[in-house]
VEXTOR-320036 format. One record per residue (C-alpha): residue in three letters; x, y, z. Coordinates in steps of 0.02 Angstrom, whole numbers, padded with zeros to 5 digits, always signed. Layout:
REM VEXTOR-320036
AlaXYZ/...
This chain:
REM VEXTOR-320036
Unk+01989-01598+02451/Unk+02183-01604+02398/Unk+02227-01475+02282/Unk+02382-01518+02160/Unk+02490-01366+02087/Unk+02541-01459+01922/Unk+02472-01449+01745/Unk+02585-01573+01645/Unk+02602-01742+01739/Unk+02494-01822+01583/Unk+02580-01740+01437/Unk+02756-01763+01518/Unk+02732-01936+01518/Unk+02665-01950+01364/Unk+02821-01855+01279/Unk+02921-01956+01355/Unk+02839-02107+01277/Unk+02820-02049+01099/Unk+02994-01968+01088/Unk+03092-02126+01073/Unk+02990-02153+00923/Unk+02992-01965+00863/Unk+03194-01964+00872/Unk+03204-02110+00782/Unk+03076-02062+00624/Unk+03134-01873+00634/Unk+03280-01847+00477/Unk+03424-01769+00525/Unk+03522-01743+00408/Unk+03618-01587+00430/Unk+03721-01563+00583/Unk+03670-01365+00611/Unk+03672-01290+00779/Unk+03551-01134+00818/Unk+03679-01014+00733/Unk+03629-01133+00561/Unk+03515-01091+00440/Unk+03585-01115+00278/Unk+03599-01321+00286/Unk+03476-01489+00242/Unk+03348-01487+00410/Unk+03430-01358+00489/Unk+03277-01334+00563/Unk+03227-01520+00606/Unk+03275-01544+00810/Unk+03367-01385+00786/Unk+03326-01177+00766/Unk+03387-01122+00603/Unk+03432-00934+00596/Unk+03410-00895+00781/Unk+03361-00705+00795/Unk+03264-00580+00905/Unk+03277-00434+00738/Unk+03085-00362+00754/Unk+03029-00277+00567/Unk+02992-00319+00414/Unk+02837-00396+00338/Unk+02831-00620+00317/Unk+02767-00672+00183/Unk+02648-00829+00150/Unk+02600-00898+00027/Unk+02447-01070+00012/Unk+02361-01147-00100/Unk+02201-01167+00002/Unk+02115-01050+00135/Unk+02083-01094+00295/Unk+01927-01208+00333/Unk+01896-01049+00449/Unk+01986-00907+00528/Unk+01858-00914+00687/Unk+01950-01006+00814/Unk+01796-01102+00873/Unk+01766-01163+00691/Unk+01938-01215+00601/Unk+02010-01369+00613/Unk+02147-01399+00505/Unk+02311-01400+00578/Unk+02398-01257+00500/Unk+02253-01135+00531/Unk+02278-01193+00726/Unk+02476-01129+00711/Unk+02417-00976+00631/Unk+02293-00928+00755/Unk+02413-00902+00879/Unk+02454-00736+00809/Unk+02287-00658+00861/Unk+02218-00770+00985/Unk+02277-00831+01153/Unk+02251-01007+01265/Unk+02235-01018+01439/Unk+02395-01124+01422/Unk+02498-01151+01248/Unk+02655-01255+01209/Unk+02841-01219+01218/Unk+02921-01135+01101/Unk+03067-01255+01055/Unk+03088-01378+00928/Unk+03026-01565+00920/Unk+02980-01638+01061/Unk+03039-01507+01178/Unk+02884-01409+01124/Unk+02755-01521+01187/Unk+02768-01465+01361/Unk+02628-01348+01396/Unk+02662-01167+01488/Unk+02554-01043+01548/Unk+02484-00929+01413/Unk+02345-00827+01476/Unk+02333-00899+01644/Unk+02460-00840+01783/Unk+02547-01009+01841/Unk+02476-01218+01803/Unk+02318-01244+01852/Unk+02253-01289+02038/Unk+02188-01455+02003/Unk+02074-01526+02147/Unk+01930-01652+02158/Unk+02051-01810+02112/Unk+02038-01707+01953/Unk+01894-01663+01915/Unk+01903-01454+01946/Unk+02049-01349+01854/Unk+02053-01159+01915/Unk+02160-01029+01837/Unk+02187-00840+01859/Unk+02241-00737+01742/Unk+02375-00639+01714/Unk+02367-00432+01747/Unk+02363-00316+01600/Unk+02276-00426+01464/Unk+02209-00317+01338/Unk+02098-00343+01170/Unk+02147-00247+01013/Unk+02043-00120+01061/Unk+02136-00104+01238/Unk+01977-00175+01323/Unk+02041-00291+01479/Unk+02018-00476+01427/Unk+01919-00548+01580/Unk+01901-00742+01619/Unk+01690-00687+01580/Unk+01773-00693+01387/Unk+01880-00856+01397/Unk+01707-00934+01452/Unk+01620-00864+01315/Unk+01746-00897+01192/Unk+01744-01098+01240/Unk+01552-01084+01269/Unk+01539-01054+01052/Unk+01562-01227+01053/Unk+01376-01278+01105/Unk+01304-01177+00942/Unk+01332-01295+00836/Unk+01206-01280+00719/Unk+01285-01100+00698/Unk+01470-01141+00722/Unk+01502-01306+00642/Unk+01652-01381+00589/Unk+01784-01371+00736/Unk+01838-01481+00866/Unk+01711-01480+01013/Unk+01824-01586+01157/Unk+01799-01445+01299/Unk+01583-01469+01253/Unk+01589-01665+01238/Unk+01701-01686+01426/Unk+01623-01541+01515/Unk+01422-01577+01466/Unk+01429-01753+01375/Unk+01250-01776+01389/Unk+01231-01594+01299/Unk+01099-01540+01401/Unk+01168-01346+01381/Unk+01081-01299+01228/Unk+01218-01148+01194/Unk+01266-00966+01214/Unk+01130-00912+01052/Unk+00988-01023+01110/Unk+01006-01051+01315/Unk+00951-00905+01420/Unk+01032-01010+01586/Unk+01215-01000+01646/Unk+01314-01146+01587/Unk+01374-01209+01756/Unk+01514-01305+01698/Unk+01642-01151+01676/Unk+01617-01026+01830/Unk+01698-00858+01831/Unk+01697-00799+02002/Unk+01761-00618+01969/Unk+01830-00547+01812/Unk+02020-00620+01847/Unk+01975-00832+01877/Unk+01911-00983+01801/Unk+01856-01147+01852/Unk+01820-01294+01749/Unk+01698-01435+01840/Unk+01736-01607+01755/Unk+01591-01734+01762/Unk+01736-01860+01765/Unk+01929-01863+01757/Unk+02020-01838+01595/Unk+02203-01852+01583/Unk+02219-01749+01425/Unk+02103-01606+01480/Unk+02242-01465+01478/Unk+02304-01526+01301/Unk+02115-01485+01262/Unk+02151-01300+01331/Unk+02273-01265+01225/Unk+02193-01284+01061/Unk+02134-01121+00990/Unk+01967-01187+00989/Unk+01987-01116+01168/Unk+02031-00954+01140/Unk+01939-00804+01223/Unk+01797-00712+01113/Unk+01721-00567+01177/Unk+01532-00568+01168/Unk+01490-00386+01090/Unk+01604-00431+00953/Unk+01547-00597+00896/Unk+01463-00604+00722/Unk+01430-00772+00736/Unk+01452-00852+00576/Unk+01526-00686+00505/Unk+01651-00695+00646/Unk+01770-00788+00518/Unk+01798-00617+00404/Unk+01871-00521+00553/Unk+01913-00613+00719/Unk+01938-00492+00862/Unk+02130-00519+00937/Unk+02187-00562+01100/Unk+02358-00596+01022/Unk+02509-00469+00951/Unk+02423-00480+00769/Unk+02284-00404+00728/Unk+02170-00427+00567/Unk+02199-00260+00452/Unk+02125-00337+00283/Unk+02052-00500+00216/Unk+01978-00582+00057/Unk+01926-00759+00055/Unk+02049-00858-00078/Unk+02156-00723-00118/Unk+02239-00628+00034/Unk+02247-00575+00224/Unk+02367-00448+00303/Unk+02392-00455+00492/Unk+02486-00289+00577/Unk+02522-00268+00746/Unk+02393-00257+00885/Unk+02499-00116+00992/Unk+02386-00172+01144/Unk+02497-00334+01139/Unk+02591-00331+01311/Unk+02791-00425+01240/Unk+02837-00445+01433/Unk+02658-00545+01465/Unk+02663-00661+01324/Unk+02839-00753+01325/Unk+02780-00882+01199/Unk+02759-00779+01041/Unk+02904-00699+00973/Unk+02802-00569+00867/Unk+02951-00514+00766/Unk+02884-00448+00620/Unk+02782-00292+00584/Unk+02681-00368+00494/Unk+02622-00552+00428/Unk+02561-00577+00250/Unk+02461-00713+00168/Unk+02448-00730-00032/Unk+02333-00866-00097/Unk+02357-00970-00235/Unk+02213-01098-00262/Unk+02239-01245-00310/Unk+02388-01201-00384/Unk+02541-01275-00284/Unk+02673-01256-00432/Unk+02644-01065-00436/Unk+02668-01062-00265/Unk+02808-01188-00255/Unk+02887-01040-00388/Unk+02855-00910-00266/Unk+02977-00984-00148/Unk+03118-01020-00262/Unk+03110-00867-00330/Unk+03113-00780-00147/Unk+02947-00701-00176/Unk+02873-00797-00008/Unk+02947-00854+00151/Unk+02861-01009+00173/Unk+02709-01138+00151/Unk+02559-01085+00240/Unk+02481-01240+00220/Unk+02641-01344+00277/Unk+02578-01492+00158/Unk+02762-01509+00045/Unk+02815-01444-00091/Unk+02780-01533-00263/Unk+02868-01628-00389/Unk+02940-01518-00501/Unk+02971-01369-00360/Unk+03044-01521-00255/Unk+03175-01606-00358/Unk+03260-01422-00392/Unk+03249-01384-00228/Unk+03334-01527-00164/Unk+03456-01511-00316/Unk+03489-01338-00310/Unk+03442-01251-00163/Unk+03459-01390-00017/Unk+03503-01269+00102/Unk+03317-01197+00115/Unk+03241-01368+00149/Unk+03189-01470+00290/Unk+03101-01632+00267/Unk+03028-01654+00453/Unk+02923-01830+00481/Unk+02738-01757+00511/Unk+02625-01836+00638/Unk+02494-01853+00512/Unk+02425-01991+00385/Unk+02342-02010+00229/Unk+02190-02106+00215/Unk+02029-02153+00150/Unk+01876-02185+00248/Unk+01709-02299+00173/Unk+01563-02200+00219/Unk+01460-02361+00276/Unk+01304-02230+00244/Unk+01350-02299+00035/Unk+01326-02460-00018/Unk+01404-02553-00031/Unk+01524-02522+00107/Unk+01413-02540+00229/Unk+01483-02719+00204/Unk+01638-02748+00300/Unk+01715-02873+00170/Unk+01677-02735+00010/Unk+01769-02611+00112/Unk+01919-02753+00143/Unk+01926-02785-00030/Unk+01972-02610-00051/Unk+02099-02606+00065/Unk+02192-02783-00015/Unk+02153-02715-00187/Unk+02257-02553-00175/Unk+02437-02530-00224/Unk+02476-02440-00079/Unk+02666-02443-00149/Unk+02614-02357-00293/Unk+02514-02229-00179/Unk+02675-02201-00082/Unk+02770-02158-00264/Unk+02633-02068-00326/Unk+02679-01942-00150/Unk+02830-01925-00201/Unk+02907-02106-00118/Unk+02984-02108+00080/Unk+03077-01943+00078/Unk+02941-01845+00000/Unk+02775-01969+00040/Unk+02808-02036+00191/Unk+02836-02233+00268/Unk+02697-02341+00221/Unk+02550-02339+00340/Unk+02496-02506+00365/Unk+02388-02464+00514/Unk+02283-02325+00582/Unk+02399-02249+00708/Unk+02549-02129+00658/Unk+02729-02179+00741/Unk+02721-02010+00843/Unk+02549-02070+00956/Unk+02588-02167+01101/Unk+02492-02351+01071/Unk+02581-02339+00907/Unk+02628-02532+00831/Unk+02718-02574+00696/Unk+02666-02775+00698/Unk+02488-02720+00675/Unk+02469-02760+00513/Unk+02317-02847+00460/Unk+02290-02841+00298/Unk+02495-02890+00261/Unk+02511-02722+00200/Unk+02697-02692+00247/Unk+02722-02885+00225/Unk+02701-02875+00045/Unk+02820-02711+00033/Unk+02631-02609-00025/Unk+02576-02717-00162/Unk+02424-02782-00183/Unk+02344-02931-00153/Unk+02226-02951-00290/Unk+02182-03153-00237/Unk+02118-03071-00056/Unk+02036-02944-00151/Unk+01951-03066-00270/Unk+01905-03174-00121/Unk+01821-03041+00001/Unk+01711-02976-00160/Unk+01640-03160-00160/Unk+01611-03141+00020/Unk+01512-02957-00026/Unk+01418-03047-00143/Unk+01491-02937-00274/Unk+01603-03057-00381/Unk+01614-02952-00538/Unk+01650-02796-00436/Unk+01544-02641-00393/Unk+01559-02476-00446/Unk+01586-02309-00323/Unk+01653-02120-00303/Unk+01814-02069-00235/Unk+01796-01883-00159/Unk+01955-01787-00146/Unk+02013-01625-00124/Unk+02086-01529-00270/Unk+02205-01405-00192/Unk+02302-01542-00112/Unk+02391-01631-00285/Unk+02482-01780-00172/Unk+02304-01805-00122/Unk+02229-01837-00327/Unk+02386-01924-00395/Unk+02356-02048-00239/Unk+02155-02043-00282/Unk+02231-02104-00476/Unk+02355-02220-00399/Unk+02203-02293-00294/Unk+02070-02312-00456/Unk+02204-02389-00567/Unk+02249-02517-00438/Unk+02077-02564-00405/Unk+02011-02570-00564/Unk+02125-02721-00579/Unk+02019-02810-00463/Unk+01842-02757-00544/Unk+01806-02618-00428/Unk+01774-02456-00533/Unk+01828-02283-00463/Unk+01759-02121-00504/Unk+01875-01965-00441/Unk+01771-01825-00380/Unk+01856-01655-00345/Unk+01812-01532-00198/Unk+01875-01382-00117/Unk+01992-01421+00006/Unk+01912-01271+00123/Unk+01731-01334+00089/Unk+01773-01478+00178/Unk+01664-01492+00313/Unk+01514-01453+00215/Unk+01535-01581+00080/Unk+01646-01730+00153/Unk+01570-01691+00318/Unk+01411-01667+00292/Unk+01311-01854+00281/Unk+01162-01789+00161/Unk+01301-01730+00035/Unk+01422-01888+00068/Unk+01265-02003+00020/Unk+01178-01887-00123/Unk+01350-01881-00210/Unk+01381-02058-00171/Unk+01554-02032-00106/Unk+01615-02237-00063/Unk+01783-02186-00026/Unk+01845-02019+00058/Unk+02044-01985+00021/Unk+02090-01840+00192/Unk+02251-01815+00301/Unk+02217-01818+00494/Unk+02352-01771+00643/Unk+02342-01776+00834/Unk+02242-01613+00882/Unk+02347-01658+01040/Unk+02481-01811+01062/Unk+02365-01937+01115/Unk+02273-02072+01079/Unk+02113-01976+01128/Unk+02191-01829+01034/Unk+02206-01900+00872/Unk+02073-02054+00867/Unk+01928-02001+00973/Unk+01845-01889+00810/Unk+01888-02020+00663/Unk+01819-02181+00791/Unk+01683-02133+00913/Unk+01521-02153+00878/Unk+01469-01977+00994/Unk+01565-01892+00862/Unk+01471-01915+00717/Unk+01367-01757+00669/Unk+01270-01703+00504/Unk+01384-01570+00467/Unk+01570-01540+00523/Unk+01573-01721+00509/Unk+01757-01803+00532/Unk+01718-01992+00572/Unk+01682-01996+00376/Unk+01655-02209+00407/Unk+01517-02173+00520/Unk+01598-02305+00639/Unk+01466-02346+00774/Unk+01541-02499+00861/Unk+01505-02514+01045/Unk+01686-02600+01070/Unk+01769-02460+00995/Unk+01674-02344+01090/Unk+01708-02439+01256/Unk+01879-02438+01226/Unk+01903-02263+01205/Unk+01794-02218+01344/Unk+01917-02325+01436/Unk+02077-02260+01368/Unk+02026-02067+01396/Unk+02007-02113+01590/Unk+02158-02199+01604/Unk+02279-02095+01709/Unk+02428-02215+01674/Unk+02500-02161+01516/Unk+02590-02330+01478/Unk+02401-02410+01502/Unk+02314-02295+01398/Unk+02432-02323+01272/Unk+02412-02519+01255/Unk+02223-02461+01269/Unk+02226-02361+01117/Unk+02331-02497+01047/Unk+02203-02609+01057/Unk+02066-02490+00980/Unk+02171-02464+00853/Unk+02160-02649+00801/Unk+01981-02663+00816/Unk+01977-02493+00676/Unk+02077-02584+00576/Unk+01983-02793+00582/Unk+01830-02659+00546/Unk+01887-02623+00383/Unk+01843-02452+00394/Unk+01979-02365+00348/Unk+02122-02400+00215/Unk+02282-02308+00280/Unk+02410-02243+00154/Unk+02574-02164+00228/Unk+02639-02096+00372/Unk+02678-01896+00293/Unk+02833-01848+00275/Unk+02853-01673+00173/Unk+02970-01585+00101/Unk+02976-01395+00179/Unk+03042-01239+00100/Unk+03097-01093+00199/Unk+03173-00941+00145/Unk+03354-00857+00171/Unk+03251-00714+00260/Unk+03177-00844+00386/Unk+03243-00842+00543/Unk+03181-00939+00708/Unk+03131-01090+00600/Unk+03105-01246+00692/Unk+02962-01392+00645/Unk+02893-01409+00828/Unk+02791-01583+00870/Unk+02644-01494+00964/Unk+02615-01408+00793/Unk+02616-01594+00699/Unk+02790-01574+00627/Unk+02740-01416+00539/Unk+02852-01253+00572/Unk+02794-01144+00734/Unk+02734-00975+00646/Unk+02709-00886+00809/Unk+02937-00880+00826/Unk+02962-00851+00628/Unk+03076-00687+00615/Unk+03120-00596+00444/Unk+03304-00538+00410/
């Protein structure tokens, strides 16, 4: 049995491969260094306002809560980056900006994993003098547990289950709340190492650590699905006070060990969240006026907040390309898009150039998306382009359109509901972009607003996607790590669709699609697994399942108190909270 000492042979390669294509669709515009701070995307490839000053209190402020604060439950991206302030990872990403902060370090764990069993077992130790807020030592007993959550998902639904799916893809563990046994997948030796027994090889399995899905939980303080209210912290924040839709205050955890934890800056005293629902021009206020810091939810600034921005105060913004993409998915569970040439007649009937203005055009909206894929995932390609989306500069082709409802048999059109969430606005002026285009065509739209945070239980749960008749589902999806597996496996394979916590909203249950991500995921060959995912990626889109919108680009406000800003690619583009500073 050879044992390799080396944690990031996968990732490496894949950086390398996607940063071509992140340098090139990354705006640059200013010219700062990491003494800048006060020009355009200061803090795009570069730190703006570079400072180790510890004190003072940042200051949030969102327009939507987080789909949960339990890190074995959320699952949208800026909840991940926030996380990181009272939970730890076995491993966790660089602190640096852009692509230099996709290489994974040691968080937890004392050194890259021993990898043995032509990669099949990862063993870690951890590091001396990890405490819990309470000063309890964190043991590797609690990392299990923590990633163990994951089985109870009739109890914890809603996050990312990747570490459950690789290490027991039959799911014959029936969970930590309902299985007396040991899960024998994840041994714990003695309180100070952990070993992870793969069934089979997976390249990306250490990107999968790093989420904080992964983070340690410690079993006499788990409330299960109260856990969300007041998550226990292995991290240098700590949760003082919280009320759903209106605020949370983090302060210091003083069990925090600075000299253990090099990848958290943990410069202010303490870290303050305001929420605003559904109510992005208040907030957008809030940061012109200097009354917040920053964006929780990293989604842009609006239209009006935007243009005097940009015209008055250019200084404070950064307008980073985002590894993520709008989209709407057919639920094939409503008819009548469980016919492939209804859902294509979608997808040629949509002004998808109007969608793109409606965002606020390129700078503000993002590139076009004529495929599946964002630029920044390896397998990326910009000829795949099916449905002549980019090839008619977005506009629609209403004689296609015409021609595939013939082929639906529904000539004169066919009615349906378009679910989408009201605290994102870029999200309902594209859902009215989408309805007045098609309507055009005889296909009538009806807009139904939801909760952003509610998600999971309305968009991802099947019995409410077919009782409300939601057709088309408008979301925004990112790499939960820069791969193909990492960002397609949950919107494509079949194994992923559940009853609740759904995210493969098209209920896509095609065995080539599934065989070609099976194959991609054990490809060790990055370059391979790239044309693999390529190649799924085609198959998505000749499915019809999904009508892609833009490739996000945002426009991002940060304060003059800001300091150690930087929009880091491991975090999607978005800023990395965990190094933000106050003046």
């Amino acid at each position: 049995m050879t044992t390799l000492r080396t944690s990031r042979r996968r990732l490496a390669a894949v950086s390398a491969v996607a940063a071509a294509t992140l340098l090139a669709t990354s705006a640059c515009g200013g010219n700062s260094d990491s003494e800048g701070g006060g020009e355009y995307n200061a803090g795009v490839n570069h730190v703006a306002n570079a400072s180790d000053k510890k004190g003072g209190t940042l200051k949030f402020v969102g327009v939507q809560d987080a789909d949960s604060w339990d890190t074995t439950r959320m699952y949208y991206a800026f909840a991940f980056d926030f996380a990181r302030y009272y939970s730890r990872q076995l491993v966790s990403y660089t602190p640096k900006p852009g692509q230099k902060s996709l290489d994974l370090k040691p968080d937890l764990a004392t050194d890259d994993a021993q990898i043995s069993d032509n990669g099949k077992v990862y063993k870690y130790r951890l590091k001396d003098g990890l405490k819990w807020e309470d000063g309890k030592p964190i043991t590797s007993q609690d990392v299990k547990y923590g990633i163990e959550r994951q089985w109870a998902q009739k109890t914890l639904s809603g996050g990312p289950t990747y570490l459950k799916d690789v290490l027991d893809p039959e799911g014959k563990w029936k969970g930590p709340y309902d299985d007396k046994s040991e899960f024998e997948g994840i041994k714990t030796p003695d309180d100070k190492t952990i070993e992870f027994h793969l069934p089979k090889a997976n390249g990306d399995f250490e990107q999968m650590l790093a989420m904080p899905t992964n983070s340690p939980v410690r079993k006499d303080k788990d409330t299960k699905s109260k856990y969300t209210l007041r998550p226990f912290s292995s991290g240098p924040y700590k949760f003082k006070s919280y009320t759903p839709n209106k605020s949370l205050l983090l302060v210091r955890n003083k069990h925090w060990d600075r000299q253990g934890d090099p990848l958290r800056k943990a410069l202010p005293d303490q870290i303050q969240v305001t929420l605003l629902t559904n109510n992005p021009d208040a907030r957008d206020k809030r940061l012109i006026n200097g009354d917040a810091d920053l964006d929780l939810n990293q989604r842009g600034m609006e239209v009006q907040g935007r243009q005097t921005a940009l015209k008055q105060h250019k200084g404070n913004v950064d307008n980073p390309q985002a590894g993520f993409i709008s989209y709407v998915a057919f639920p094939q569970s409503v008819k009548p898009f469980d016919n492939i040439h209804c859902r294509k007649a979608a997808i040629y009937g949509t002004d998808h150039k109007s969608v793109q203005t409606a965002r606020g055009g390129p700078t503000a909206g993002g590139a076009l998306a004529h495929n599946m894929l964002p630029p920044v995932i390896p397998g990326y390609d910009k000829n795949d382009d099916q449905y002549g989306i980019l090839k008619d500069g977005g506009k629609p082709n209403a004689a296609k359109a015409k021609e595939e409802l013939k082929k639906c048999g529904k000539p004169g059109g066919f009615s349906t509901t378009l679910a989408v969430r009201s605290t994102d606005k870029a999200d309902v002026k594209s859902a009215e972009s989408i309805q007045a285009s098609l309507k055009k065509v005889g296909i009538k739209v009806e807009i139904d607003q939801f909760d952003g945070a509610q998600g999971s239980s309305i968009v991802g749960n099947q019995a409410t996607v077919k009782k409300k008749g939601y057709g088309m589902v408008l979301y925004g999806w990112g790499p939960d790590f820069p791969s193909g597996q990492g960002y397609g496996i949950e919107l494509w394979h079949s194994s992923k669709i559940r009853d609740n916590g759904n995210n493969n909203y098209a209920l896509i249950d095609d065995p080539k699609i599934d065989k070609g991500l099976d194959d991609a995921i054990a490809e060790l060959d990055p370059d391979k697994a790239a044309e693999k995912y390529a190649e799924v990626n085609k198959n998505v889109m000749a499915g019809g399942y999904y009508l892609p919108l833009t490739y996000l680009k945002v426009v991002q406000w940060r304060s003059d108190r800001l300091t150690n800003v930087y929009a880091a690619d491991s975090y999607s583009g978005w800023y990395d909270f965990a190094s933000l500073g106050v003046k």
